[in-house]
C-alpha positions as CSV (number, residue, x, y, z in Angstrom):
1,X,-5.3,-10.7,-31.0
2,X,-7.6,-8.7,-32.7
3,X,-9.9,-4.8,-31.8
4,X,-12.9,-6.9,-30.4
5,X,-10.8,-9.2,-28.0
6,X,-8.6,-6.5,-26.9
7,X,-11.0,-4.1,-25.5
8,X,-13.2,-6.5,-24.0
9,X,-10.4,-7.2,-21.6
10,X,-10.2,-3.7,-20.9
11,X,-13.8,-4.5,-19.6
12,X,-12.6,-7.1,-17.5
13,X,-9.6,-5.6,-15.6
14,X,-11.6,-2.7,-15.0
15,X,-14.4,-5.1,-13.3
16,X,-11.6,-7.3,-12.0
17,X,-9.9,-3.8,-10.5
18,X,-13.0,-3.3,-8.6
19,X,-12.8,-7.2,-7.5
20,X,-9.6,-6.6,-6.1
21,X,-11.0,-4.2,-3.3
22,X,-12.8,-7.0,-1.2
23,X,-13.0,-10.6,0.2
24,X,-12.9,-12.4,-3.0
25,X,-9.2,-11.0,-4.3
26,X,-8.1,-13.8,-4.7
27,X,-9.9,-15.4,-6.9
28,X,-10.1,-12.2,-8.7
29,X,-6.1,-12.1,-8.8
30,X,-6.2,-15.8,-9.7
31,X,-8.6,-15.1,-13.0
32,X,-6.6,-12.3,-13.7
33,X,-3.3,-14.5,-13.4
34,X,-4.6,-16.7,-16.0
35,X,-5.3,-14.7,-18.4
36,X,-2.1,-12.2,-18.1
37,X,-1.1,-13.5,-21.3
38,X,-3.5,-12.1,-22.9
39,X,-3.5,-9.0,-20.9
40,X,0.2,-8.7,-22.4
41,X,-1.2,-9.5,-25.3
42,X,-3.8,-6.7,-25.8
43,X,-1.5,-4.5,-24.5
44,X,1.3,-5.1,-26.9
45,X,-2.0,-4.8,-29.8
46,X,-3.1,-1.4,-28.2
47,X,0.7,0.0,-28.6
48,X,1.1,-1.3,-31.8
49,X,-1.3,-0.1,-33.6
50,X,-1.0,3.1,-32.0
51,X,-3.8,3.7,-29.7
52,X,-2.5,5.0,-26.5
53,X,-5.8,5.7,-25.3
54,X,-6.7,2.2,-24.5
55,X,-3.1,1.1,-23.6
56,X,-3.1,3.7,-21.0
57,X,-6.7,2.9,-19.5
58,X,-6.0,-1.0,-19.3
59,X,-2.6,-0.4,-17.7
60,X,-4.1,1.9,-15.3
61,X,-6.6,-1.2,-14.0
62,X,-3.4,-3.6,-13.7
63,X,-1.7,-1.6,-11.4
64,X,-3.0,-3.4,-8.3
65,X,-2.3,-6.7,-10.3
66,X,1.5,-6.3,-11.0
67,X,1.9,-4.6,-7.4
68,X,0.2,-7.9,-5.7
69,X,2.1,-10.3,-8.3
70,X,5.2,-8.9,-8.2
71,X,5.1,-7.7,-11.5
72,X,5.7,-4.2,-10.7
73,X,8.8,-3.8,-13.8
74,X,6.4,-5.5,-16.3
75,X,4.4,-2.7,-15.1
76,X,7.2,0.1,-15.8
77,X,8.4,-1.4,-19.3
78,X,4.3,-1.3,-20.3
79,X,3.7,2.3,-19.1
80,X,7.4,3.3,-21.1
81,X,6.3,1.8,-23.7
82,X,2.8,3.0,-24.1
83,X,3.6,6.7,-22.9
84,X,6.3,6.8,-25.4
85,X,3.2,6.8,-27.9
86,X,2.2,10.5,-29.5
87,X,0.2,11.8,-26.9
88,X,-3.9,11.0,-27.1
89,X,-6.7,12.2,-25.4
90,X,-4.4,14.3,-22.7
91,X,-6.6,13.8,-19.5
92,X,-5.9,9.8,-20.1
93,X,-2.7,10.8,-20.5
94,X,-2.0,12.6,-17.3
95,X,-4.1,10.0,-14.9
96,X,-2.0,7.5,-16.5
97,X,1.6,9.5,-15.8
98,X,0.3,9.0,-11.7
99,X,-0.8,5.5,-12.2
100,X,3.0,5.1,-13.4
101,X,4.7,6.9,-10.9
102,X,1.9,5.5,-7.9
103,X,3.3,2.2,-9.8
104,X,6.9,2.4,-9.2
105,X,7.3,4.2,-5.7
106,X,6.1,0.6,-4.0
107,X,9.8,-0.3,-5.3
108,X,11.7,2.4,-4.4
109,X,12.1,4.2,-7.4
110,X,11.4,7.7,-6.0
111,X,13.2,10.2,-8.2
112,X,11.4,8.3,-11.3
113,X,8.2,8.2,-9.3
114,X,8.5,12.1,-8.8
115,X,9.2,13.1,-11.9
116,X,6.1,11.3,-12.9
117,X,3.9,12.9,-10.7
118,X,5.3,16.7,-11.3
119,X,4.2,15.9,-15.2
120,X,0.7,14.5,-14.1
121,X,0.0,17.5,-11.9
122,X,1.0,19.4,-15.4
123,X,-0.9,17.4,-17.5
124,X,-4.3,17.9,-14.6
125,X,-4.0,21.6,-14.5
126,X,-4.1,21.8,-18.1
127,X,-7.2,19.5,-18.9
128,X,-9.0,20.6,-15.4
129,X,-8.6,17.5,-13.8
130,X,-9.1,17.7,-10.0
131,X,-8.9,13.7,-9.8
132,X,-5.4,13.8,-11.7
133,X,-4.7,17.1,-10.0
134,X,-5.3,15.5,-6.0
135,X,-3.7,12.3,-6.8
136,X,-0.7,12.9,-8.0
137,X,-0.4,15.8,-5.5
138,X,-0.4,13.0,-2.7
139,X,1.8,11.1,-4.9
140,X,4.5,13.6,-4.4
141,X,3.6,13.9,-1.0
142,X,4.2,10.6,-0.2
143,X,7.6,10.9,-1.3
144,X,8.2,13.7,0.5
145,X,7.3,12.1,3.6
146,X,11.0,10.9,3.3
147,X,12.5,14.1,4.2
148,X,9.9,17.2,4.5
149,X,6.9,17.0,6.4
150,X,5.7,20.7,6.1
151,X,5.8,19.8,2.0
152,X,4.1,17.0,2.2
153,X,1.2,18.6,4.4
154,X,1.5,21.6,1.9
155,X,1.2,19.3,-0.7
156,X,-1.8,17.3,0.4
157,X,-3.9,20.3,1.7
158,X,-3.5,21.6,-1.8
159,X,-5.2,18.6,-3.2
160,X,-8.1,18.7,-0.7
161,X,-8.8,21.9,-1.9
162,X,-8.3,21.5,-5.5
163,X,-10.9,19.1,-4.7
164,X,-13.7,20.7,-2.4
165,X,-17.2,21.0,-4.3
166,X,-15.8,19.1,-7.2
167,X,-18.1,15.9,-6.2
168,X,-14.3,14.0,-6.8
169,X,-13.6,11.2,-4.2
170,X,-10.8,9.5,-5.6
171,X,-8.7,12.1,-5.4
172,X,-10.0,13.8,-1.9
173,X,-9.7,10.0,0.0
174,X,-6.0,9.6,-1.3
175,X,-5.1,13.0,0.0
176,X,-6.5,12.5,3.1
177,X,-4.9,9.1,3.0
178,X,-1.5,10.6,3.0
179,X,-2.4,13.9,5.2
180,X,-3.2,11.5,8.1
181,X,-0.2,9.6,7.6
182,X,2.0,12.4,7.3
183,X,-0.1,14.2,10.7
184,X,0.8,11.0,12.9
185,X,4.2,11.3,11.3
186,X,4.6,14.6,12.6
187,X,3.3,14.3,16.2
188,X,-0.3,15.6,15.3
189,X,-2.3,12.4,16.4
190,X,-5.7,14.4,17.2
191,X,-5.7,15.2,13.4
192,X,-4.3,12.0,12.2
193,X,-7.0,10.1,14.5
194,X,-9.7,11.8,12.7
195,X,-9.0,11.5,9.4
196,X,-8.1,8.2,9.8
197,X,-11.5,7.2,11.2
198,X,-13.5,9.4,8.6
199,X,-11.5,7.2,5.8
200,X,-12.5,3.8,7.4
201,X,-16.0,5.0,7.4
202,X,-15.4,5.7,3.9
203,X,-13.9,2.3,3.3
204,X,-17.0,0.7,5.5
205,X,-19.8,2.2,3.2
206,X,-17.9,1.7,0.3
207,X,-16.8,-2.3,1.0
208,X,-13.3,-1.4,0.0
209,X,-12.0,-4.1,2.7
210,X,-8.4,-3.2,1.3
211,X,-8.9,0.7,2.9
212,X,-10.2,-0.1,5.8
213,X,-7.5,-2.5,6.3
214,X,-4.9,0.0,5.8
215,X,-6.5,2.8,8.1
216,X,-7.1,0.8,10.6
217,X,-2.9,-0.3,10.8
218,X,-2.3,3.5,10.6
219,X,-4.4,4.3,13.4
220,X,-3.3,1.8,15.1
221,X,0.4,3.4,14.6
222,X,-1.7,6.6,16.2
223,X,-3.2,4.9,19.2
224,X,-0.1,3.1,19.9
225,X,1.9,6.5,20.5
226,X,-1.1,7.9,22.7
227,X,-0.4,4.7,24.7
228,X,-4.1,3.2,24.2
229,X,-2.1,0.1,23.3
230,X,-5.3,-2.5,23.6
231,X,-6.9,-0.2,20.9
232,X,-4.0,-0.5,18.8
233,X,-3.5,-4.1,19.4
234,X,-7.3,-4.5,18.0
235,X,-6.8,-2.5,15.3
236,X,-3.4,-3.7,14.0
237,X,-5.3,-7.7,14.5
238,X,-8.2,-6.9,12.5
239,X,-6.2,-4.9,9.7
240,X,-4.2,-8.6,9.5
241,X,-7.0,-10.3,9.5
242,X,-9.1,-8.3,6.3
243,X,-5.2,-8.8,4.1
244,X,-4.5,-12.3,5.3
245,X,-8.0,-13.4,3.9
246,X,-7.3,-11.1,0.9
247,X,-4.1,-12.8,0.2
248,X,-2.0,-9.4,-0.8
249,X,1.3,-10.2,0.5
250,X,2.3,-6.6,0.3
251,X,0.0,-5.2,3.3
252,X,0.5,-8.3,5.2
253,X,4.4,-7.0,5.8
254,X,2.5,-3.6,6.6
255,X,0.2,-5.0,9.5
256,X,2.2,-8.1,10.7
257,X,4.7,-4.5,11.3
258,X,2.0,-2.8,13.3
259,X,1.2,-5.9,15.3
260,X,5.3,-6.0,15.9
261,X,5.2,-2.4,17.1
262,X,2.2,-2.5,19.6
263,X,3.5,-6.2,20.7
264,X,7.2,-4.3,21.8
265,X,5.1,-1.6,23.4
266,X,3.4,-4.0,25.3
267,X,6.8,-5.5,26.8
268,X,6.3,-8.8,25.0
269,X,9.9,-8.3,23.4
270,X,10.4,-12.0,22.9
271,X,7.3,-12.3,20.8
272,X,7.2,-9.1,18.9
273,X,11.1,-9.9,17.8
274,X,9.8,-13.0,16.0
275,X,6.8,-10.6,14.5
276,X,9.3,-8.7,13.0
277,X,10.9,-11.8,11.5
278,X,8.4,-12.4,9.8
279,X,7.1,-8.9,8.8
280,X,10.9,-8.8,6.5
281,X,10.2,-12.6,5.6
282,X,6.6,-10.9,4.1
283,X,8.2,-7.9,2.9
284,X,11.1,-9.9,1.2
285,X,8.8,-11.9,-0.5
286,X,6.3,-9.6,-1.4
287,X,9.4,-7.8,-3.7
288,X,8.9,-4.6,-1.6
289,X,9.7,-1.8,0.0
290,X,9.1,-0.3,3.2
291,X,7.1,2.8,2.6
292,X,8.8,5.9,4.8
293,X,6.2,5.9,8.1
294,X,6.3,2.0,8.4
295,X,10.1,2.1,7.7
296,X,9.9,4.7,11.0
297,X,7.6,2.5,12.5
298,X,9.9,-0.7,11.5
299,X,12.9,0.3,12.8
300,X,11.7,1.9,15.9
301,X,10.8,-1.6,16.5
302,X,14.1,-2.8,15.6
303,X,16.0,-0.1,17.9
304,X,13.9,-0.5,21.0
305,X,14.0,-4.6,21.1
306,X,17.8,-4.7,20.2
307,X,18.3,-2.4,23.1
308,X,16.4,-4.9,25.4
309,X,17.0,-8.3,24.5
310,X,20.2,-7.3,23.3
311,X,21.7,-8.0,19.7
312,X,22.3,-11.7,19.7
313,X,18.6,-12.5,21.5
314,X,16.8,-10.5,19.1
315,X,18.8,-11.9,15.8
316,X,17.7,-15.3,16.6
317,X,14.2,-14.8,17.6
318,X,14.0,-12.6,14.3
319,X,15.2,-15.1,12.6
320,X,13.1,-18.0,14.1
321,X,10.6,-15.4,12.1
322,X,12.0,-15.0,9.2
323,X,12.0,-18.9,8.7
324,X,8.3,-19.0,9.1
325,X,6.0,-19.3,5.5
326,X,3.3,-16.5,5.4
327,X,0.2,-18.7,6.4
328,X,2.2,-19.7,9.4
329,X,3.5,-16.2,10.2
330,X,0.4,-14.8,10.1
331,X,-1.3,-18.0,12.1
332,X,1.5,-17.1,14.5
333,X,0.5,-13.2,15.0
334,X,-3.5,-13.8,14.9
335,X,-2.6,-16.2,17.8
336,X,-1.8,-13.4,20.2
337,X,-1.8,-15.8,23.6
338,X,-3.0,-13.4,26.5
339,X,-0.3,-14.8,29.3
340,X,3.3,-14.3,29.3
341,X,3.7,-18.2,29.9
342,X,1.3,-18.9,27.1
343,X,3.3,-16.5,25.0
344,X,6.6,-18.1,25.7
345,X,5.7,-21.6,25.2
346,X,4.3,-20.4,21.7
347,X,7.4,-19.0,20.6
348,X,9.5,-20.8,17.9
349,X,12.9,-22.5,19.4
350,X,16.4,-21.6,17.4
351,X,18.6,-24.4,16.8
């Protein structure tokens, strides 16, 4: 590895990063899977010979790489490593304590996560950064979605004004991201509805297929609670549909768990037990976590089709689910037969 080779491949995962936001993911992922090594490899160069800089900005553009490829600790032991370098330019610096912390909350590491994001917000206020500054706000508000609401909202409406007439839009869609997520948590669906929709707007004129994708299962969540449950059903399908032809395993768990919720609220407990099957299969082998308003979402599911089917029924059927591979789990949801009898004769038999 040499100065030339390494930062041309900072070029390419920052086109590839860009890549990874539409229809052609995976063959984006795929390019980026065979070169990793020397990904690694200019990473490892960039650290040692001391140029943070760089080792920061290309681990900031693999972020959605380890997180689709289950990579997410290579990830960690990269950011320790290069942060652990005498500080650079600061503002790099503080962008990449969020891309750390973003980095290690899809696994569950929260406190870590947090601390991250407390020193980014630092790092933004000092160097002027709104982009930082809003991010890693709604970092930290997504954690507190675990167990404070109120901070959470406090938290996010704080970044959107850090960011009004700043011309940022990175850090204003994330914010709102979270805000509407943390509104439907909280029982405020006219505000969640709207947000949501303005973001898949956003993701429609922007062709960021992986955003509209993910508003569209949260406001499906939303429309599900109003009871406009063919809505949701449309929206949780067509969220499936944009991540099964991406290939990210990750949001497949998240919308074949939206297409479990609106199935149960439609009465088709039989069906939507095996959905949530394979929503854990997905989840499982994506190496992930459930983030805290699909774990709500998840085990409301749960709770309401135990109660119904009762505990042995619902075990097998989930498990019928769980034994299902990802192109047939998904198949299996995208199916959605309209009549009951349809729907029963599709189901998967235990043995």
């Amino acid at each position: 590895m040499d100065a030339p080779t390494a930062e041309s491949l900072i070029t390419f995962a920052e086109t590839s990063r860009k890549g990874l936001t539409g229809f052609d993911s995976k063959s984006v992922l795929a390019e980026l899977d065979r070169r990793h090594d020397d990904l690694i490899g200019a990473l490892d160069w960039f650290i040692g010979a001391g140029r943070p800089d760089e080792a920061l900005r290309l681990a900031g553009d693999l972020v959605p790489f380890w997180m689709a490829t289950k990579r997410i600790d290579e990830g960690d032991a990269i950011f320790e490593r290069a942060l652990a370098l005498p500080m650079g330019d600061p503002a790099r610096r503080g962008r990449a304590l969020y891309d750390h912390g973003y980095l290690i909350f899809w696994a569950g590491h929260y406190d870590r996560a947090g601390q991250l994001q407390r020193q980014a917000v630092e790092l933004g206020r000092e160097t002027n950064d709104p982009t930082t500054m809003a991010l890693s706000l709604a970092g930290l508000a997504r954690i507190a979605l675990d167990s404070d609401l109120d901070e959470a909202k406090r938290l996010l409406r704080e970044a959107i004004v850090i960011t009004d007439c700043t011309g940022d839009r990175l850090g204003r869609s994330s914010a709102m991201h979270v805000l509407g997520v943390a509104s439907q948590m909280s029982g405020d669906f006219e505000e969640a509805g709207r947000l949501m929709r303005e973001r898949i707007e956003l993701g429609r004129e922007m062709g960021n297929q992986a955003l509209i994708a993910i508003e569209s299962a949260n406001l499906s969540m939303v429309e599900r609670q109003l009871g406009n449950l063919e809505h949701a059903e449309a929206l949780a399908l067509e969220a499936l549909q944009i991540v099964s032809r991406r290939q990210d395993e990750l949001q497949t768990a998240w919308m074949l768990n939206s297409v479990a919720a609106v199935t149960a609220a439609q009465g088709r407990d039989d069906r939507a037990a095996v959905l949530i099957g394979i929503a854990d299969a997905v989840m499982d082998r994506a190496g992930g976590e459930w983030p805290p308003d699909e774990r709500i979402q998840h085990d409301g599911t749960v709770a309401s089709l135990t109660a119904r089917l009762g505990s042995d029924v619902f075990e097998q059927r989930r498990a019928s689910g769980k034994a299902m591979s990802t192109p047939d789990g998904v198949a299996f949801a995208l199916a959605q037969p309209a009549e009951p009898a349809a729907a029963a004769a599709a189901l998967p038999r235990s043995t």
